[in-house]
N, C-alpha and C positions, 0 to 999 in steps of 0.2 A: 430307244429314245428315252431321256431317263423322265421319271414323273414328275411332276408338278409339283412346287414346295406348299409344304403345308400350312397353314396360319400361323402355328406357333417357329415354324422356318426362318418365314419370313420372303421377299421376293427384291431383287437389285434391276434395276432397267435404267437404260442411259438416256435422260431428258434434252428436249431438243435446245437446250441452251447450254449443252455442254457437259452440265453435271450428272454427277450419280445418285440416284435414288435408293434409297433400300427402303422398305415396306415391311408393320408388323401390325396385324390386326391383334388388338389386345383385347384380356378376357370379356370387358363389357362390350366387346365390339367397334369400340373406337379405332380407324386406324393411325398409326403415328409412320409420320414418313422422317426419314433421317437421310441428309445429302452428304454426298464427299466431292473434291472434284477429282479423284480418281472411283474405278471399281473397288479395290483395295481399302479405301477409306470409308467408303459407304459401305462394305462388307463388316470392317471393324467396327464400327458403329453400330453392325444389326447384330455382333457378336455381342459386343458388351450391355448393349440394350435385353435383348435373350439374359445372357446371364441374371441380369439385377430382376429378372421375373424371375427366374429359379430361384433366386435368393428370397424372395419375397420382398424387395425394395421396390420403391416408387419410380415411376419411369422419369427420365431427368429431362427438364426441362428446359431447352437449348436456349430460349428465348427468354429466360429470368435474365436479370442481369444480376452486379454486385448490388446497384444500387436497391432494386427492389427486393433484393433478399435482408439487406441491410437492416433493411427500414422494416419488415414483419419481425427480425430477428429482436432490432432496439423495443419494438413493439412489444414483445413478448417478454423481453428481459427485464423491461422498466420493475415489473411485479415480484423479479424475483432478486433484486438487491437493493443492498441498500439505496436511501435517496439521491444521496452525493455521488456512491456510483452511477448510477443510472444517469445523471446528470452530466456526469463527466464523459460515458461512452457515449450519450450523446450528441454532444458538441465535438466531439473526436470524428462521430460517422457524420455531421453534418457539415462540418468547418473542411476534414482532411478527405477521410474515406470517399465519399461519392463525387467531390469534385476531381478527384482524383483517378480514383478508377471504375466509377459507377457503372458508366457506360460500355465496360467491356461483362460480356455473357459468364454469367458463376460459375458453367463448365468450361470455358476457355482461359479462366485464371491462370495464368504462369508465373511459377517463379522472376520468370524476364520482367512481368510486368509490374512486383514491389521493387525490384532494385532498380528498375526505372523509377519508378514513382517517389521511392526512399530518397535516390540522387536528388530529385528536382525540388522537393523539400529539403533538404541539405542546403542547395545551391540559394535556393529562396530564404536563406536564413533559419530556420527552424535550427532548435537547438538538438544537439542526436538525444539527451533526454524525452524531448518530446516526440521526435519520428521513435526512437524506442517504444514509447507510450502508446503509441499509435499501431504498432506493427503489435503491442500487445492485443489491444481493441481486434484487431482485426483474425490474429491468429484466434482468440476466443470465438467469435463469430466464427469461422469454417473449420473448426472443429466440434463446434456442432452441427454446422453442414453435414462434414464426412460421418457424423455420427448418426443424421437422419436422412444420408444415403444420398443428400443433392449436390455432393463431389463424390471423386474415387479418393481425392486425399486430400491435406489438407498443404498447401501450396507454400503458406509461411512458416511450417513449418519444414520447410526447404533452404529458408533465407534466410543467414543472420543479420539480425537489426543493429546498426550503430553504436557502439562501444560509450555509455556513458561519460562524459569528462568527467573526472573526480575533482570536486569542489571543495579545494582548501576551507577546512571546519575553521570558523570564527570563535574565536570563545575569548572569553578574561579567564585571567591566572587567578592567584590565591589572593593577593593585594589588591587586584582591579572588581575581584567579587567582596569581599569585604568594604571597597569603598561606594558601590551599588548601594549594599548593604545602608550601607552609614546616611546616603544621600535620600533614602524611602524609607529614615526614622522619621515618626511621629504622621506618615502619608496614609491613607484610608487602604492602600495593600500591601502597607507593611510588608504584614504576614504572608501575602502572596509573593511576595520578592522573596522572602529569605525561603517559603517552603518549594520555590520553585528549584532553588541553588540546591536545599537538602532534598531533593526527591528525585529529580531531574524530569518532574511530570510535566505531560503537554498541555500548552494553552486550555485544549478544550477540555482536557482532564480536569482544570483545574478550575475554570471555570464552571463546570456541570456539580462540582463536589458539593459535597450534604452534610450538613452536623450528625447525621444519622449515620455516616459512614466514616467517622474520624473516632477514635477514643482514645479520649486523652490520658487518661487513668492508664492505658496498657501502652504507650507510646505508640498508637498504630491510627495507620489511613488503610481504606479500601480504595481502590480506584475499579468502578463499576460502570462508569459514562463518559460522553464526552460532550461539549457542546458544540452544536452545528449547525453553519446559519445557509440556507439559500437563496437564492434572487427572489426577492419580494415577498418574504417570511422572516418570521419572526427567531428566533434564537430555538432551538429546540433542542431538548436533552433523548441522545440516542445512548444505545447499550454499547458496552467495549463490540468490536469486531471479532477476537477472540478469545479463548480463553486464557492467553500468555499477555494480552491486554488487562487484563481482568486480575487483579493480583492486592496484597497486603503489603504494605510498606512501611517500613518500621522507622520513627520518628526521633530524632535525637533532640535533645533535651534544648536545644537554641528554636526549633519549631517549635514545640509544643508549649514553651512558652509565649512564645508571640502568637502563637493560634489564641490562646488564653487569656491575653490580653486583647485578641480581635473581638473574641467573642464577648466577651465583658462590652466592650465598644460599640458594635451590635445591637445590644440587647437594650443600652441606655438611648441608641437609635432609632429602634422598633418601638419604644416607649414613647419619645418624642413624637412619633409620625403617628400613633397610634391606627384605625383604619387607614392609612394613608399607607401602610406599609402591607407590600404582596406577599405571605408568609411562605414564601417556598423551600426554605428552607435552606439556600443554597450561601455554601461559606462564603460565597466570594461575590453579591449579587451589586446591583448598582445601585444607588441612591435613593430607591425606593423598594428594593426589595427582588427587583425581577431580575431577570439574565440579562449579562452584560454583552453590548453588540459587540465583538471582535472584533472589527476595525476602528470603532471608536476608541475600544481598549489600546489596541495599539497606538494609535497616531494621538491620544489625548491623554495618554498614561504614558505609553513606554517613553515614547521619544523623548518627550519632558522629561521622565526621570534619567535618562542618559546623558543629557544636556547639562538637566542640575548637578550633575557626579562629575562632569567633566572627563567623560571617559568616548572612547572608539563608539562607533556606532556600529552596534549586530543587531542582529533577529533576536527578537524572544523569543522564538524557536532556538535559537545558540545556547541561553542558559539553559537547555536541556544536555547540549554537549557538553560545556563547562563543566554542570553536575559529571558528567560521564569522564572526565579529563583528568577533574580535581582527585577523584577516588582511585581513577585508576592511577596516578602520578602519585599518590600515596600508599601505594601497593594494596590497596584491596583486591581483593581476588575478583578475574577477570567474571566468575560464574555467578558473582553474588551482584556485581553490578549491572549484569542483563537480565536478571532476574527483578530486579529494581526498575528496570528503564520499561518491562516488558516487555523484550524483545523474545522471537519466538526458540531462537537459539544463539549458542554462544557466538559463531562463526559468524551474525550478522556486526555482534561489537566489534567481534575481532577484524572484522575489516572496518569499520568505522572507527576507531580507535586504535588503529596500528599504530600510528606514532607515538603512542605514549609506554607502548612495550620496550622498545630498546634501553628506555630509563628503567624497569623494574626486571628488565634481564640484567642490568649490571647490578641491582638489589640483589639478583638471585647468586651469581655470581662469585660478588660479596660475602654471603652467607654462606656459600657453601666451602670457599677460602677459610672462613669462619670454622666447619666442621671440620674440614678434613687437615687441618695445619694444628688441631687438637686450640685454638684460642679458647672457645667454647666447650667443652667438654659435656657428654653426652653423662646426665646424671647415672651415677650404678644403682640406684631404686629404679628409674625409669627404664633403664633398660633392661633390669631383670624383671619389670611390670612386662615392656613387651613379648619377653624370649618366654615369659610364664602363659599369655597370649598364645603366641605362636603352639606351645605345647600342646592346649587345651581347648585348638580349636578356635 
């Protein structure tokens, strides 16, 4: 007759409603019962339960759901990102995530049940950038699950999310930005028009910036901030997010002019207002000195000046493209302009900017018809500079 299973065994007996039981008295003594409705299933359950105490993980808890994991998760994550993230994951776990799939148990997550969930978001309209967004949210959260042991994996990352639509980029050419240009002479952000076209910096870049972080003298900007505003707050100046955010930007002589004459403007400003003026310092501040609220900016500056120019109407977020467009349609090289725009690597222009390579492939082209048909001739000091090069290392 074999013996009796031990505590750390475990024990399976069949309840009178059918199901199966397995039984594991844990170290403090508590015991956890785990059902299946076969023997089989209740056996695997008291395997993998065993296991995750030889491991040293916490015994999983069948009866959490997604929702209440959700919600300690957003809990705990508010403190460790930014404010705008945290804000954005969650409206994500409270709008999509728990009406969605709250209600089913954090260990019975299946695959089956995001591409369900993903469809019916689809079907309801959602754009697939945002179920994208969404299935980010959620992959981040259960990988830290599987990472403090309350899955065996993480589920979404089983699933792929929705194929972004690519969003034909908006922009003005070279005549429709010069006549921008033309239409925000003599207007109080001038200078913020034309430095947005030479920089291709963003809104909040542009609005957080400092006289402390411009010098005019060596032709350069720092870009260190951005500005950022949330529901029922005030405009706030936060740090770049990284360090390929964070970067010097070298000014061509049509900026640093019009900065030059901002600041001169400025200053005959802060005179007039004298205390009336909030001394923050900021190039770009509003009427009295402080940060300027971003949607005002837009809907009481941009549009007006698009109106008065008599041109298409895009985003100020597009004159960051345009910057990116114009340069690269005049063959600057692809690595000097992501390094301008701060993007983290080349390959993010390069997909954002593809269509302006076919025209600087046929520059290259070009050129090289150029060398190799002898038009251009390879000077003989220069290339015995190189082949002298080459010899010596």
């Amino acid at each position: 007759m074999p013996g009796k299973r031990g505590n750390s065994e475990g024990t399976i007996r069949k309840r009178s409603d059918g199901r199966w039981e397995s039984r594991l008295v844990l170290p403090d003594g508590e015991r956890k019962s785990l059902y299946g409705k076969t023997r089989q299933e209740a056996m695997q359950r008291l395997d993998r339960e065993r296991l995750r105490r030889e491991q040293g993980l916490a015994s999983l808890n069948e009866r959490q759901t997604v929702a209440d994991y959700l919600r300690e998760w957003m809990e705990a994550k508010r403190h460790r990102v930014r404010q705008g993230t945290a804000i954005r994951y969650q409206a994500e776990v409270r709008l999509r995530l728990i009406p969605g799939l709250g209600n089913i148990p954090l260990t019975k997550l299946s695959p089956q049940h995001l591409q369900s969930f993903y469809a019916r978001l689809l079907s309801a309209g959602t754009s697939p950038g945002m179920v994208a967004y969404c299935h980010h949210v959620l992959y981040t959260a259960l990988e830290e699950a599987m990472r403090f042991g309350l899955v065996p994996r993480n589920v979404a990352d089983l699933v792929d999310p929705p194929r972004k639509s690519r969003r034909e980029l908006a922009v003005y050419d070279e005549d429709q930005a010069r006549k921008l240009i033309a239409a925000a002479s003599g207007d109080r952000f001038e200078a913020l028009c034309i430095l947005v076209l030479a920089t291709g910096m963003r809104q909040g870049g542009l609005l957080a910036l400092r006289w402390s972080e411009v010098n005019l003298d060596k032709s350069t900007l720092t870009v260190r901030a951005t500005l950022q505003q949330y529901p029922g707050q005030r405009p706030s100046r936060e740090e770049t997010k990284t360090t390929h955010s964070e970067r010097m930007i070298a000014l061509p002589q049509t900026a640093v002019k019009a900065l030059t004459q901002h600041y001169k403007l400025q200053q005959k400003e802060q005179a007039r207002l004298g205390a009336a003026w909030n001394a923050c310092d900021l190039v770009f501040p509003n009427t009295i000195g402080n940060p300027v609220h971003a949607s005002s900016f837009r809907s009481r500056w941009w549009r007006v000046l698009v109106r008065k120019a008599v041109l298409p109407y895009i985003r100020f977020h597009d004159l960051r493209h345009t910057a990116a467009t114009l340069l690269l349609g005049r063959g600057v090289p692809v690595k000097v302009v992501s390094e301008m725009l701060g993007h983290a690597n080349v390959s993010i222009t390069l997909n954002m900017y593809g269509h302006v390579l076919p025209h600087m492939q046929q520059q290259a082209a070009q050129t090289m018809d150029a060398i190799l048909s002898g038009d251009e001739p390879l000077g003989s000091n220069e290339g015995s500079n190189l082949l002298s090069n080459e010899e010596h290392g």
